[in-house]
GUTOR-272141 format. One record per residue: x, y, z of N, C-alpha, C in turn; residue in three letters. Coordinates in steps of 0.2 Angstrom, whole numbers, plus 5000, padded with zeros to 4 digits. Example, Ala and Ser with C-alpha at 12.3 -4.5 7.8 and 13.67 -1.06 7.14 Angstrom:
BEGIN
506649725039506249785039506649845039ALA 506449895035506849955036506450005039SER 
//
This chain:
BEGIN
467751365910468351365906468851325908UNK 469051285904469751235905470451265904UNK 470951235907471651265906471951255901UNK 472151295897472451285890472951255890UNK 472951195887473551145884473951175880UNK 474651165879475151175877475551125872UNK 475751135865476051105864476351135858UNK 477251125858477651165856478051135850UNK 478051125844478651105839479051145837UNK 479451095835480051145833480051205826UNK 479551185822479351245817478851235813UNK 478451265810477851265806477551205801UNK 478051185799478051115796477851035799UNK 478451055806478050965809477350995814UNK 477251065815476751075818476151075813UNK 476151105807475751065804475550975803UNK 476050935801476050885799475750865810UNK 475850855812475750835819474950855822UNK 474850915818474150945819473650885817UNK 473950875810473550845804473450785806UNK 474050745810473950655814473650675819UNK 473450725823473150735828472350725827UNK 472350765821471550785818471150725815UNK 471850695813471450615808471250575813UNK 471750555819471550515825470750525826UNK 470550615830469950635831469550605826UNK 469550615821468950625815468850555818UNK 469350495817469250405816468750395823UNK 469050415829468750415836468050435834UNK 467850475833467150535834466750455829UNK 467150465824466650395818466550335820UNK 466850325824466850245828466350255832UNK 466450295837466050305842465150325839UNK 465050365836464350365834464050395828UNK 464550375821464650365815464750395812UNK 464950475816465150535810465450585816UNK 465750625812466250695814466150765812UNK 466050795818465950865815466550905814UNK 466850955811467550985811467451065809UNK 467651115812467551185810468351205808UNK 468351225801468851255799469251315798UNK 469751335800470151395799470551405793UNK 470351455790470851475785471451525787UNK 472051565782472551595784473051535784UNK 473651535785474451525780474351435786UNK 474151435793474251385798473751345796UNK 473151355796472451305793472551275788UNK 472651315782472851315778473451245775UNK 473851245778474551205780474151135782UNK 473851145788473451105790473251055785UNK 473051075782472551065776472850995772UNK 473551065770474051045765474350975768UNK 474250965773474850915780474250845778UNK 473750855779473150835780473150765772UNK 473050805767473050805761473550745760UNK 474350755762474850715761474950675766UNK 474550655772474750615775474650545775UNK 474750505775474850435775474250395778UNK 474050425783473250415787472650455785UNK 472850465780472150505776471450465775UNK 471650415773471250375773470850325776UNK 471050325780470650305788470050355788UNK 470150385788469350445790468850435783UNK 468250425786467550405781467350455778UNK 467850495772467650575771466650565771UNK 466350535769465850545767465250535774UNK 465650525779465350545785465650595790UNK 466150645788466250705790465550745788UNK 465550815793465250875793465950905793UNK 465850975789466251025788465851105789UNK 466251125792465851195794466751235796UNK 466551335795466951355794466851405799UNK 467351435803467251485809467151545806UNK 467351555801467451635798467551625789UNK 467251665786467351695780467251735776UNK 467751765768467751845768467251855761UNK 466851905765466251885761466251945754UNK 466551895749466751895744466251845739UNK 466551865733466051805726466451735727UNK 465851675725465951615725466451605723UNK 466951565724467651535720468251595721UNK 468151675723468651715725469251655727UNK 469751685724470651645729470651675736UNK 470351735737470351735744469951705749UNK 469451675746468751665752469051595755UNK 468951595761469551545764469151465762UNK 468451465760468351395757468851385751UNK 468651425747469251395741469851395742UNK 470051415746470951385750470851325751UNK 470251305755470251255758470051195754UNK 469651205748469651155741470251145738UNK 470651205737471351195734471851135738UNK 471751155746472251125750472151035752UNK 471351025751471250975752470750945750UNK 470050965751469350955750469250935743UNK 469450955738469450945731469850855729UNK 470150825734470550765735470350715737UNK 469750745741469550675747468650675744UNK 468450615745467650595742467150615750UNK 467050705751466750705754465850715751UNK 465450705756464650725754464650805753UNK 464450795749464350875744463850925751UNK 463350875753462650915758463150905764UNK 463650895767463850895774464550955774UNK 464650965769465151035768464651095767UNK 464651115773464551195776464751245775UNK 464751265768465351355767464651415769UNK 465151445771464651515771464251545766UNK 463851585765463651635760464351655759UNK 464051655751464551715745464051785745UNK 464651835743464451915743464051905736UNK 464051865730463551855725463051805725UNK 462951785731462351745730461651765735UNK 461051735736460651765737460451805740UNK 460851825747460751885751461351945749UNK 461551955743461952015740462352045743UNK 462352105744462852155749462552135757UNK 462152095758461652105764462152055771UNK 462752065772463052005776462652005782UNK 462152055783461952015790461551955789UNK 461251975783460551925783461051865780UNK 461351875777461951805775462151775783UNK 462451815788462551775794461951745797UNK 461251755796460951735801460851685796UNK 460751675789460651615787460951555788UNK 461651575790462151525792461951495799UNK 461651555802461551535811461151485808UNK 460551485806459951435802460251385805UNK 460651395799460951305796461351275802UNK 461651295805461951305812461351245815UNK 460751305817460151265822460051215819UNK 459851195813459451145810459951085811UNK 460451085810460951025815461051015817UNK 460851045823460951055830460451015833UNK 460750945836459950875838459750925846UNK 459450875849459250885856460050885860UNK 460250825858460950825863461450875862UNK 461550925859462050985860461751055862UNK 461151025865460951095870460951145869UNK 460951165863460951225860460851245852UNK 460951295851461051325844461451315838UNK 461851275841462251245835462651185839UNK 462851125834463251055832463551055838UNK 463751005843464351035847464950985842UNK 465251035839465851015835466350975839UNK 466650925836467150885838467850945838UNK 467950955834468551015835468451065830UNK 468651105834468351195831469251215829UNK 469451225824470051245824470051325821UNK 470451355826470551445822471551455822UNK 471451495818472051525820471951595824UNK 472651615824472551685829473251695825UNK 472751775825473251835823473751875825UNK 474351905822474451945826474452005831UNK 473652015830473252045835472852025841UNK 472951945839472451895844471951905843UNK 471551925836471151895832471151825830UNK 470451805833470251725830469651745827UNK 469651695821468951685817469051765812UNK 468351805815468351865811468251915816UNK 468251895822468151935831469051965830UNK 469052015829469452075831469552105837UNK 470052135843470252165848469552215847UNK 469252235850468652285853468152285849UNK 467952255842467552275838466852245840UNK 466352245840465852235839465552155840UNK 465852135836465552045835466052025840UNK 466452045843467052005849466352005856UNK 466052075858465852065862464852035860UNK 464852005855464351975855464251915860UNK 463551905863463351855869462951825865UNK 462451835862461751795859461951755854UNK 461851785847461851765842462651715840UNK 462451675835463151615836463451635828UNK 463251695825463551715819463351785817UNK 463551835815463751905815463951935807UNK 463851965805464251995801464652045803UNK 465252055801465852105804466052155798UNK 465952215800465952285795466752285798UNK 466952335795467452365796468252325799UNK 468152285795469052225799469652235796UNK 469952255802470552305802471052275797UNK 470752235792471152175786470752185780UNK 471052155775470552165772470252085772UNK 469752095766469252105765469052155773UNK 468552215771468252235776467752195780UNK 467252165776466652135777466952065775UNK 466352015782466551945784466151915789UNK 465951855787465651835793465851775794UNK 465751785802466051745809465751715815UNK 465751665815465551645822465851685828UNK 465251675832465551725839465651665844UNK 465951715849466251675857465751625857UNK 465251625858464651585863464751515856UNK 464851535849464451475847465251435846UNK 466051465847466651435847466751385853UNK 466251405859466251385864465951315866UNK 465351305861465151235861465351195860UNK 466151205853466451145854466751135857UNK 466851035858467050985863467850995863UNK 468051025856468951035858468751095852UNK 469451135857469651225850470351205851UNK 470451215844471251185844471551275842UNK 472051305844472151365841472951335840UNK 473051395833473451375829473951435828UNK 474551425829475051475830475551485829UNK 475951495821476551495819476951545817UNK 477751535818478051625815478151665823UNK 478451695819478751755826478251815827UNK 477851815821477451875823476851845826UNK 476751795829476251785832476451775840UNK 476951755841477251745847477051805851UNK 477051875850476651935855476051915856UNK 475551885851474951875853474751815856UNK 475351755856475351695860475451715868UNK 475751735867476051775876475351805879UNK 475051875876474651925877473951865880UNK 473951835874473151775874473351735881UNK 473951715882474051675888474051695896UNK 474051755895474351775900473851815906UNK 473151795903472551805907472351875904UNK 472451905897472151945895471351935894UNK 471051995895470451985892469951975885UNK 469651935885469451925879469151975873UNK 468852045876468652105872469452125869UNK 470052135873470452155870471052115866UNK 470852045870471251965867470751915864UNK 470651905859469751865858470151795858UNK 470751795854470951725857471051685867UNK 471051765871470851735877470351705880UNK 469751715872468951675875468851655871UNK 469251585868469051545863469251485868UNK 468751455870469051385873468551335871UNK 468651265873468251215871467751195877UNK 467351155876467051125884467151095885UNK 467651045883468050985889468850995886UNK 469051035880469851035878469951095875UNK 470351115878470751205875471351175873UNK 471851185865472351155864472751215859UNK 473351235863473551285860474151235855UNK 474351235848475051215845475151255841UNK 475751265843476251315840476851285838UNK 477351335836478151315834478551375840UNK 478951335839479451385843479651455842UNK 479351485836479551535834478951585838UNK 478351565837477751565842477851585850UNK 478151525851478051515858478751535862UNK 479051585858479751625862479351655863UNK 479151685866478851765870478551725879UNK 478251645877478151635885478551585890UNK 478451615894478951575901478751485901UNK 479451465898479351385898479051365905UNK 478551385909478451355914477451325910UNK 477251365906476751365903476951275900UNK 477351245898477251205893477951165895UNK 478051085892478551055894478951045893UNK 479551045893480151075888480051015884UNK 479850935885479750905880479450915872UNK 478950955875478450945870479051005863UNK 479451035865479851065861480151025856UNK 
//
């Protein structure tokens, strides 16, 4: 596990817009270097934002949409085109704009499509698709994603890994269905720790005051069963950005008064 990186803006807006230079840099880098980029998506009000930053920024076009990979940490397993299912957020906010390859956009199973009410067999079909991407050189069971981004809730919920529930203390498997999530949609499928953990950077995303309890809580060497965003890190990069509204709760010794 690496030391989480801190970086602190002034409010939800240049934190998104900065995420999004941040993210388009990576994508261009990752393409240069060995032709394509993988990126795992987070939805909620910060991803989302992302998205929206994404969409409008000026450097947008520098990245090879049609040599992205796109894949999604979590989603509510709801019917195709739902306004909740956080793919269709994620067409609305961006994807619907840019020429990506139809086959390298990776959404989850829909609750109406061919595994029915069944979320488990729908997570393990995603775990599938996961493996079948996954070359010799990521040593495992799924992609090692260039950047995995989540947001964290105000319970320190990341993805669809909830404080004590079941798919948080998942070890094996790299996707889960989640019964009973203390939000709604009740039912949802999630990547777990093990497979958040293969990528190369996890950017965690953090804005508003009512996160800032759970920025504190995640930092402060809580554990991951009762903190899930204290066990989401990357293998070479843990990247925490938030806004200042966020990051009142921790002791500026965590972060540079700069980066404010």
């Amino acid at each position: 596990m690496n030391t989480p990186q801190l970086v602190v803006h002034r409010d939800k807006e240049l934190m998104a817009e900065a995420a999004a230079a941040r993210l388009i840099t990576k994508i261009v880098d990752a393409q240069a270097s060995r032709g394509y980029a993988s990126i795992v998506l987070t939805g909620g009000r910060n991803g989302n934002g992302l998205l929206a930053a994404l969409a409008s920024a000026p450097a947008r076009d520098a990245v090879d949409w049609a040599r992205l990979d796109l894949w999604w940490g979590d989603e509510r397993y709801l019917p195709e085109g739902d306004p909740d299912r956080n793919d269709t957020q994620a067409r609305a906010a961006l994807l619907d704009a840019v020429p990506l390859d139809p086959a390298r956009v990776h959404t989850m199973p829909a609750s109406d499509g061919p595994h029915g009410t069944d979320v488990e067999a729908a997570a393990e079909s995603y775990a599938a698709e996961l493996a079948k991407a996954a070359g010799p050189e990521n040593h495992g069971p799924v992609p090692s994603f260039d950047v995995l981004m989540l947001g964290v809730g105000p319970d320190t919920h990341v993805a669809s890994l909830f404080p004590e529930l079941p798919a948080v203390r998942e070890t094996e498997r790299t996707v889960v269905g989640v019964h009973g999530a203390p939000k709604p949609p009740p039912t949802r499928i999630s990547l777990t720790l093990p497979a958040i953990r293969s990528a190369r950077e996890v950017w965690l995303l953090a804005a508003g005051e009512d996160k800032a309890e759970a920025a504190a809580i995640a930092l402060s060497g809580a554990g991951e069963i009762q903190a899930p965003a204290a066990g989401a890190y990357g293998r070479s990069r843990t990247l925490w950005l938030l806004d200042a509204a966020a990051a009142s709760q921790l002791p500026r010794s965590l972060y540079p008064p700069a980066s404010a």
